[in-house]
N, C-alpha and C positions, 0 to 999 in steps of 0.2 A: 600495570599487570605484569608480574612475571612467571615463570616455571623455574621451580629446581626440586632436586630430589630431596626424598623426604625418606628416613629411614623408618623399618617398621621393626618393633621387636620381636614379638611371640609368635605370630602367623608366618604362613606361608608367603604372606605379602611380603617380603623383604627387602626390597625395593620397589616405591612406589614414587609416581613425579606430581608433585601437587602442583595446584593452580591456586594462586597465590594473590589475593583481593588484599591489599591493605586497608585496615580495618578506621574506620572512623573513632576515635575516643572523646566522648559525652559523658556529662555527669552521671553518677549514680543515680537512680528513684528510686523512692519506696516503691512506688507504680510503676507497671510498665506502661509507655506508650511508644507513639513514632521515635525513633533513633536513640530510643532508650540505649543504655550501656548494661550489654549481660556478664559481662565480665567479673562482675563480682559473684553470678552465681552459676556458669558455664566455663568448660574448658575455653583457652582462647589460645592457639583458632583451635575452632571446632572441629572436624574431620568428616566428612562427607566421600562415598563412594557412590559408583554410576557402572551399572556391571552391561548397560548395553551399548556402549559405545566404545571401540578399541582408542588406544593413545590418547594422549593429553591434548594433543592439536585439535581433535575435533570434540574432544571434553571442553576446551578452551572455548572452540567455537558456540558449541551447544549452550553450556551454562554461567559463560561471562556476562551478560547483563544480571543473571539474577542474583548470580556470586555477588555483585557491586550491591545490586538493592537489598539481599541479606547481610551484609556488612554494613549499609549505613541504616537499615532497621534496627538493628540490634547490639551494633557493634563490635560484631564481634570476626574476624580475619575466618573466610570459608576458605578451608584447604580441600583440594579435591582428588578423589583417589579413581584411577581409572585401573578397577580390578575386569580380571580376564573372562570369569564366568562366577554362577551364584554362588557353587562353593566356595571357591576364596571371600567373597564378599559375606557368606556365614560366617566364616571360620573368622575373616576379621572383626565380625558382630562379635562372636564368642568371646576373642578374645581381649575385648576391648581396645581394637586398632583402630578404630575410627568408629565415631558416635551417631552418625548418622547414614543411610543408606537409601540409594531411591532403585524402588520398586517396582516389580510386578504383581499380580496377584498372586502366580504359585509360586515365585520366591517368596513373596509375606509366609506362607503356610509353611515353607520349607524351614524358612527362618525360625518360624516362629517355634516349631517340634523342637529346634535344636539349641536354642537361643531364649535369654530372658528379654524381649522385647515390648515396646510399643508403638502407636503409629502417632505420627505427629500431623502430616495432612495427608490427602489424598488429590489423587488430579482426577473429578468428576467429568466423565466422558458419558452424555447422554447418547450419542453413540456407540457406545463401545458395547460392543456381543459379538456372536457369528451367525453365520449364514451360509447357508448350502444354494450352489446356484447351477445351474443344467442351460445350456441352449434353448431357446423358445421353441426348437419344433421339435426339441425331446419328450419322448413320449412318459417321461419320469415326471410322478405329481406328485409323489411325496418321496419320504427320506424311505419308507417299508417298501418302493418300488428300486432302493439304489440295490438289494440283492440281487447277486449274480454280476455286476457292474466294477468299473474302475471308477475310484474316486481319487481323488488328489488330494492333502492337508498340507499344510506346513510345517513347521520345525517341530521335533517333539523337543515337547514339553511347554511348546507355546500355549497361553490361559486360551484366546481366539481363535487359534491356528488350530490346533491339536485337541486341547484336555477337552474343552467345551463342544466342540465338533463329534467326541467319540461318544462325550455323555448323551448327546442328541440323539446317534445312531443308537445305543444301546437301549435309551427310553422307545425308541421305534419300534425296537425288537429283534433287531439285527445283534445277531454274533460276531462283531467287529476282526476274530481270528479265521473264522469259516464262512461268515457270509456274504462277503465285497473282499473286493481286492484296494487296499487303500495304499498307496503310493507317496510318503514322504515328499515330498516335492519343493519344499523351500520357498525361495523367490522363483521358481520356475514352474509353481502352480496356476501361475495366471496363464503363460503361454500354454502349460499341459490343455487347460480346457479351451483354450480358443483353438489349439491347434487339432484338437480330435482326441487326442492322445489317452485322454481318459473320460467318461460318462460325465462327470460330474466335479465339482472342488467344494469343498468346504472351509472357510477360513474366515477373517473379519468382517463386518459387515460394510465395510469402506474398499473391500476390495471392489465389488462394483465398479467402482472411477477404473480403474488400473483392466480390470477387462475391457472396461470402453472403450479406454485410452487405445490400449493393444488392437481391439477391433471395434474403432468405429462404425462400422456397417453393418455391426454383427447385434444379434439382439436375444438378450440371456433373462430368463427369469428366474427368481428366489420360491424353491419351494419349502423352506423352513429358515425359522429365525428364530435367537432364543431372546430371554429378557436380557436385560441392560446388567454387565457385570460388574461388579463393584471396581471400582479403579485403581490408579497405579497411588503406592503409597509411598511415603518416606519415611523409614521407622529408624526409631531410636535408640539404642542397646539401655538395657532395665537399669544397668547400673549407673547411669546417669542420676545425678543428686534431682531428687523432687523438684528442688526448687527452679533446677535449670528447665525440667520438663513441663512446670507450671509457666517458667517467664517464657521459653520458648515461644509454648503454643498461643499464651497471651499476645506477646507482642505481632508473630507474621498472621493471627486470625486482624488484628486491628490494622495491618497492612498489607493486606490481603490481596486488595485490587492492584497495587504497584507491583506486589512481589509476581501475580500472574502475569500483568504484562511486560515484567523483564525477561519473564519465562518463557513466554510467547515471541519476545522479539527477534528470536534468531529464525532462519528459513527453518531448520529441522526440526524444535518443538515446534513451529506454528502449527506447519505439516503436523505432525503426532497428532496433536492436542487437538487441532480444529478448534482455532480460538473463540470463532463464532459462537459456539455453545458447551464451552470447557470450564473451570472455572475448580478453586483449590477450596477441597473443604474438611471442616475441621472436625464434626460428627462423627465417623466411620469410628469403627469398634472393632476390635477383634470377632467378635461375632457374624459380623455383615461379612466378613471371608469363608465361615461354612459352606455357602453355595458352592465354593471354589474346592474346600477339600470332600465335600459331598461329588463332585464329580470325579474328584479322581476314582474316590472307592465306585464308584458308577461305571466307569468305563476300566476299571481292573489297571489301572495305570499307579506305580509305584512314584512317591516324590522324590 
């Protein structure tokens, strides 16, 4: 495995450090199967960006097993691009700087306004939604009792943190601008509610563990929860030839079980993903992301 830079032409990405799999080369098939060669109908390498993780070291760290098991799937060399935030990682979509891209949900939707795209898999999180959670001897029972109250979320523009959280309050009936004081809060939302600091936080629904952690002796209940959100995608810039976006999805759906758990084997995706009931699926549609731009127009939140 090595790193070296990788120039970029049209984008703003103009210098980018890939992560550099050397590729397995196998014969051609008519068929795709295991360790088929896409080379005949796929850029090689491929280009892949990763917009939540800064530097190449810990992009190296995160996605070098699965870099190797997408390289001897398919055969094709995964170079990897560690962009700074979603806009650049549009703009390289746009511009065709790199073909593939892993996701969130309101980057998919950002993407998607701006970019001809599609999705190639998704990381199914039966977990994954939000949750608003209050102290147990808060006298808060529901989300219509947080007016008047400090709340806590996380990063804007987070899909768990943020979008999902506001859609919640504003189906309650709270005026998210006049009726609660909601507090930004970051990674320092967990300590805000154990420490007093605010009534209430809204954020993932796995933050739980991390309040525990923080106060073990402390005991918080969930007065709202929404349904399960569609998951994190990897989509693929439109002008990719058909045929690479047919062999693609063919070959990592028929290797499906190896490719998640090379994805799973580093500490940080185990974390993320929650291997125990995570799993990459290849269904999701453009469609199944409405939920996600139905909140933003919900909660009055621009993408």
């Amino acid at each position: 495995m090595s790193i070296k830079t990788v120039p970029v032409k049209t984008s703003p990405v103009k210098l980018a450090l890939s992560l550099a799999i050397a590729g397995i080369s196998l014969a051609a098939s008519s068929s795709v199967f295991a360790n088929d060669d896409l080379s005949n109908v796929c850029p090689n390498p491929i280009r892949m960006a990763d917009t939540g993780i800064e530097g190449m070291g810990p992009l190296e760290d995160a996605f070098g097993p699965f870099a190797e098991a997408f390289t001897t799937t398919t055969g094709l060399e995964l170079e990897m691009f560690s962009l700074s935030n979603r806009t650049a990682a549009g703009t390289a979509l746009q511009y065709d700087d790199v073909d593939l891209v892993f996701a969130g949900p309101s980057e998919f939707v950002l993407f998607d306004r701006e970019s001809d795209i599609e999705i190639l898999f998704a990381i199914e999180r039966p977990h994954y939604g939000s949750s608003f959670f209050v102290p147990a001897d808060s006298d808060i029972e529901t989300l219509a009792d947080l007016e008047g109250h400090r709340v806590a979320l996380k990063d804007v523009g987070s899909t768990s943190g943020h979008i999902f959280p506001s859609q919640m309050l504003v189906d309650a009936g709270l005026d998210i601008d006049r009726d609660l004081e909601i507090i930004m809060a970051g990674d320092a939302r967990i300590a805000a509610l154990v420490n007093g600091d605010v009534d209430a936080m809204g954020g993932g629904n796995r933050d739980i563990d991390e309040i525990q952690a923080m106060d073990p002796d402390g005991e918080y209940r969930v007065i709202a929860k929404s349904d399960v959100l569609p998951g994190d995608p990897v989509v693929m810039r439109g002008s990719l030839d058909d045929a690479c976006k047919t062999a693609l999805r063919e070959s990592l759906k028929a290797n499906a079980d190896k490719l998640w758990n090379a994805l799973v084997a580093t500490d940080r995706n185990e974390d993320k993903f929650l291997n125990r009931d995570s799993s990459l699926g290849f269904e999701r549609t453009n469609a199944d992301y409405d939920v996600v731009r139905r909140a933003y127009e919900a909660a009055g939140i621009d993408l």
